[in-house]
N, C-alpha and C positions, 0 to 999 in steps of 0.2 A: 504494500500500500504506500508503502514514505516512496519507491522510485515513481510510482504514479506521480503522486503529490510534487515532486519536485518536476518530472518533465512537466506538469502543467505549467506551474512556476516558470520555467524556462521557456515553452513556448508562447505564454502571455508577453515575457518580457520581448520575445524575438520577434515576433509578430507585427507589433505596431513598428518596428526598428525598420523591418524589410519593406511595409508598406509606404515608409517616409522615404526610404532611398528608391526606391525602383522608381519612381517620376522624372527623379533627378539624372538617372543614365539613360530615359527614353528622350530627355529633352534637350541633351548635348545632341542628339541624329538631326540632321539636315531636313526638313521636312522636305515631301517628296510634291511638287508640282503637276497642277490639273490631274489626280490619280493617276498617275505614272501614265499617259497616253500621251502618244507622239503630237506634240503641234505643229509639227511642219507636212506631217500628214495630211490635214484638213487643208492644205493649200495644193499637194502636189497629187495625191488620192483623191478627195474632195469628201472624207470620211473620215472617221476617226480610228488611228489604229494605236493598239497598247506598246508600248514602248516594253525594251529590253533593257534588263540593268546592264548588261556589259557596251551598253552605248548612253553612257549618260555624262550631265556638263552642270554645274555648280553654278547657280546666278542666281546676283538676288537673293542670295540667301536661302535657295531652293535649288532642291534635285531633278533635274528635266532628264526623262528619257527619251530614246528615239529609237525607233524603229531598225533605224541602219547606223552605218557609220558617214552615209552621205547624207542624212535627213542632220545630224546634229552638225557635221560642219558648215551647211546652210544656215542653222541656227545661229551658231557660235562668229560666225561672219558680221549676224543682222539680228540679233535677238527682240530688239522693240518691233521688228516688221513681224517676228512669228509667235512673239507672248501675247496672249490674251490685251485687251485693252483696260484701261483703269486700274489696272492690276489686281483684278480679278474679280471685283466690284462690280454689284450689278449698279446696270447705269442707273437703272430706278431708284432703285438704293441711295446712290452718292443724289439725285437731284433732289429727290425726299428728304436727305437729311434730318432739315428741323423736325419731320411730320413721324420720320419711322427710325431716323438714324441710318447710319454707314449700315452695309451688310456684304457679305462676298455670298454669290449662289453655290449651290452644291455643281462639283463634274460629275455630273454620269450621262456621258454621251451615250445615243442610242442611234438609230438610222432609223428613220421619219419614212412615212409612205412616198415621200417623191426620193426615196435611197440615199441621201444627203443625212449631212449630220444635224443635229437636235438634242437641244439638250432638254432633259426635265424639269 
């Protein structure tokens, strides 16, 4: 009974310890850009296609993936011509401000009945 009583002890005390650190080692990672889907796709495709981690470029403070390795040198050339606008703000959003506040929309591209991208 006492080794019961002490792993409790101990796993109360470790418990709250691990759930205070583990935010702190997800929030050094680079967050990852439009759900890791290629934006250079949507110009040369006219669709949306998921990008690969072994083709990706650091901007902005963001992880961009790409499809190829010629989709992100496109990118890394011209990045304001293939990132999203506002920075990722819907435009409603930033013209609303006073009424709703700033807001960024959710990516989750899909292909629309005229087979074009659309987002939710």
């Amino acid at each position: 009974m006492a080794y019961f009583a002490r792993r409790m002890r101990s796993a109360m005390l470790v418990g709250p310890i691990c759930c205070l650190l583990a935010p702190m080692a997800w929030a050094d990672e680079t967050r990852l850009s439009i759900s890791g889907y290629d934006p250079v796709s949507y110009f040369t495709d006219g669709k949306p296609v998921p990008g690969k981690t072994e083709f990706e470029y650091v901007w902005h403070e963001a992880r961009w993936r790409f499809a190829s390795a010629a989709h992100r040198d496109l990118f890394v050339t011209d990045p304001e011509h293939y990132a999203p606008q506002y920075d990722g703000y819907c435009a409603m959003g930033v013209a609303d401000v006073a009424v709703f506040g700033p807001h960024k929309d959710a990516v989750i591209p899909r292909l629309g009945p005229s087979s074009t991208a659309s987002f939710i």
